[in-house]
N, C-alpha and C positions, 0 to 999 in steps of 0.2 A: 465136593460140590462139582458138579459136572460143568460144562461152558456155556450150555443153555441155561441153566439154574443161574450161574454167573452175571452172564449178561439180563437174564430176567430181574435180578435182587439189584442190579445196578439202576435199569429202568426207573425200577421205581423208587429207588432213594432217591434219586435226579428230582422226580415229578416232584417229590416229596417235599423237597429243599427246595426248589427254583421257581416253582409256580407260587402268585401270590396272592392269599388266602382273601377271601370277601371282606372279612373284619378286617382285614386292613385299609380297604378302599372307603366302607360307606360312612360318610360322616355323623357327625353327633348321635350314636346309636346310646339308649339307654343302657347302662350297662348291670343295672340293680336288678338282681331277681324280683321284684314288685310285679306283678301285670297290671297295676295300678295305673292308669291317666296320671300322668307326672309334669307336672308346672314349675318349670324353670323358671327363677326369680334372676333376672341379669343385675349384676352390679352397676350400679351408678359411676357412668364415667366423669371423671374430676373435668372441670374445662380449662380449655388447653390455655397456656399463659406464651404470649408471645416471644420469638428468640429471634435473635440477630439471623437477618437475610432473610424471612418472613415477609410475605408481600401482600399488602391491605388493599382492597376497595374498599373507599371512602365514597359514599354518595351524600352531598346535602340538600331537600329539598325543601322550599316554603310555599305559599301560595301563591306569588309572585315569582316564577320562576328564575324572572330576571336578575333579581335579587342576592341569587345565590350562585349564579353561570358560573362565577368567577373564581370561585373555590372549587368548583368540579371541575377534573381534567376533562379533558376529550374520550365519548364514548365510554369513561370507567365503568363498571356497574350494570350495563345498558344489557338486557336481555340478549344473547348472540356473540355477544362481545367473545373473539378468540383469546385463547390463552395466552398464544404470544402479545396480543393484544393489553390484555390483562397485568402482563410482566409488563410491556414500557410505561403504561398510561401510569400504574398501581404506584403505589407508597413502599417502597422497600425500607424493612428495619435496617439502617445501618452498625457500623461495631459499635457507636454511642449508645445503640439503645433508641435512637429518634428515627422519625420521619418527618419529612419536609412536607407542609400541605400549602396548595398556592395562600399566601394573605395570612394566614393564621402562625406559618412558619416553623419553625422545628417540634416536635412533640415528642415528649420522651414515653416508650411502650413498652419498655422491654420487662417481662414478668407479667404485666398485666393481659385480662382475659379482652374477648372483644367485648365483652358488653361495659366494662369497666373503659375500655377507652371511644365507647360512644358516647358515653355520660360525660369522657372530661372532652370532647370534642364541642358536644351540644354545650357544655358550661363554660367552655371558652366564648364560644359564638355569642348567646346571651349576654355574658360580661361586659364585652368589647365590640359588638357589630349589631344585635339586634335587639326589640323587644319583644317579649311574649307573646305580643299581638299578630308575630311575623308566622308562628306557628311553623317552628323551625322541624324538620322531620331527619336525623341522621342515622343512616346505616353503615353499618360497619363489617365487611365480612371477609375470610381469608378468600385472595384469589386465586382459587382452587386449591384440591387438596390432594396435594401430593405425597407419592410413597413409592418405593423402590422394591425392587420382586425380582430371585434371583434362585439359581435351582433348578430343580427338578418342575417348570410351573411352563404351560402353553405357551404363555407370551412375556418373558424376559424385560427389564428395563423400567425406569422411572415414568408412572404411572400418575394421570392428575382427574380427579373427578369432582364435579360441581356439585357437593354436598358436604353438608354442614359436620355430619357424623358418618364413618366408615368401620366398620367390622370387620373384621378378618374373612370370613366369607364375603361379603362384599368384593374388596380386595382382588381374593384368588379368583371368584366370577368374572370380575372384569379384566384378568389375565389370562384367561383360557382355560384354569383347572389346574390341577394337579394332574400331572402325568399319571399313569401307571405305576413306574417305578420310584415315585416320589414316596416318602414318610411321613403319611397326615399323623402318625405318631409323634414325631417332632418337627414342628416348625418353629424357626426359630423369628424371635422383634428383637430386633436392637433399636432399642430408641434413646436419642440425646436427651439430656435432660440437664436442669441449671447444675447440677452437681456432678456430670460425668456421665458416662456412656452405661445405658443398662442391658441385659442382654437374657433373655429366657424365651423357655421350649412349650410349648403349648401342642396339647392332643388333639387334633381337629376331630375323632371320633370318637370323643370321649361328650356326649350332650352337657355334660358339668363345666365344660371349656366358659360356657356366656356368664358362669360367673367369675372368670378372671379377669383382673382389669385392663391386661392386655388385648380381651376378646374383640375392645373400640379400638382403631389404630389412633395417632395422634399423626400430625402432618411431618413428614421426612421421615417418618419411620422405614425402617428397612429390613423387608421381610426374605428367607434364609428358606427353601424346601430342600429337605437334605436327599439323598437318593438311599432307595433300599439295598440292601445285600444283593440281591437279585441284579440288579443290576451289575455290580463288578462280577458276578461270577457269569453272568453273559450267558446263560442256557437257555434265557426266552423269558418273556411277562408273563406268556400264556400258559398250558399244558402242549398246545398247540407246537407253538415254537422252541417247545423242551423236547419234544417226540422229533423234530426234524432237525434238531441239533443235535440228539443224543442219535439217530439216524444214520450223520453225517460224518460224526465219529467216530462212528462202529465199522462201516464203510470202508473211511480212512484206513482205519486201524488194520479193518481185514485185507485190504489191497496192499497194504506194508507189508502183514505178515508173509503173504503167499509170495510177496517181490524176493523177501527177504529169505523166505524158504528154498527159493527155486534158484 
């Protein structure tokens, strides 16, 4: 094999190896031979049941506003309301398991969903403070919903978004994307749970992902982009930046050889 032949067959092993292929970048692609229009059924995500350090707004409201001032902190709930905002005003789960609400006083939630401790809120209030006629209205919702993003992902760091349900696309949207050299092949959730820390890889380009039940996140979940091969071997994302590496190389190589010749 001559040295043009050499450096040719090298070329293009590089490109071969280093640049990274379409199917790895485009999300949820169908992957079944059908040409069929295909209808993803998503799984039903479980709702979420409260854990220690969780933090609630509580709003209670009746038709007499007055009536109920007193139980509501300052600003909780209120349209605009800042997050940090949201953390001092809000109800943090303590290690017991409770939270403190003004008047009504400790309330144990730990394990229960939100709409199970709106009911025991309103059925406390009824018992002890009101009747029927007061037409008591109580909301109940986590304040905000946070999740932690780490990797190969645009924007790094613990993440909070005012909605009720989040997807893992969600998620990576609101973090800037996936790199280039990230693994929509494996992403990985660790999420806490009352029985110990769970931990699984999920295909972001595989369309069959929205039916894992990982596909919802749950709040303090913490999501993992792992980086590709391409990256540690450092020859470029592109074909682009493989040609002016392999380039640069060759270059090196040759101004050694001839140093080293003469």
């Amino acid at each position: 094999m001559t040295k043009n032949s050499f450096y040719l067959f090298l070329l293009i092993s590089v490109l071969f190896t280093s640049c990274i292929p379409m199917k790895d970048l485009v999300y949820l692609q169908d992957k079944s031979t059908s040409s069929e229009q295909k209808t993803i059924e998503t799984i039903q995500s479980k709702p979420y049941r409260l854990q220690v350090n969780d933090v609630l707004s509580i709003t209670i409201k009746a038709i007499d506003p007055k009536l109920v001032a007193i139980f509501n902190t300052t600003n909780s709930g209120e349209p605009g309301t800042s997050e940090s905002g949201l953390y001092f005003n809000g109800f943090t789960v303590d290690d017991h398991g409770n939270i403190r609400v003004p008047i009504l006083g400790e309330i144990n939630v730990i394990g229960y969903t939100l709409e199970e401790v709106r009911l025991k809120v309103e059925k406390k209030l009824l018992e002890e403070y009101f009747k029927s006629e007061a037409n008591i209205f109580v909301t109940v919702k986590l304040a905000g919903f946070s999740y932690t993003i780490n990797g190969e992902i645009g924007s790094t760091g613990t993440k909070t978004l005012f909605k009720e349900k989040v997807t893992i696309m969600d998620a990576i949207a609101n973090s800037g994307d996936i790199k280039l050299t990230g693994n929509r092949k494996e992403v990985t959730i660790i999420r806490q749970s009352p029985t110990g820390t769970e931990m699984h890889n999920i295909d972001l380009t595989d369309v069959n992902v929205m039916k894992s039940p990982y596909y919802y996140l749950q709040p303090n979940d913490y999501v993992y982009v792992k980086p590709l091969r391409q990256k540690t071997w450092g020859t470029g994302e592109t074909g682009i930046q493989s040609i002016g590496t392999i380039i640069t190389l060759l270059s090196l190589g040759t101004t050694v050889f001839f140093i080293l010749k003469n």
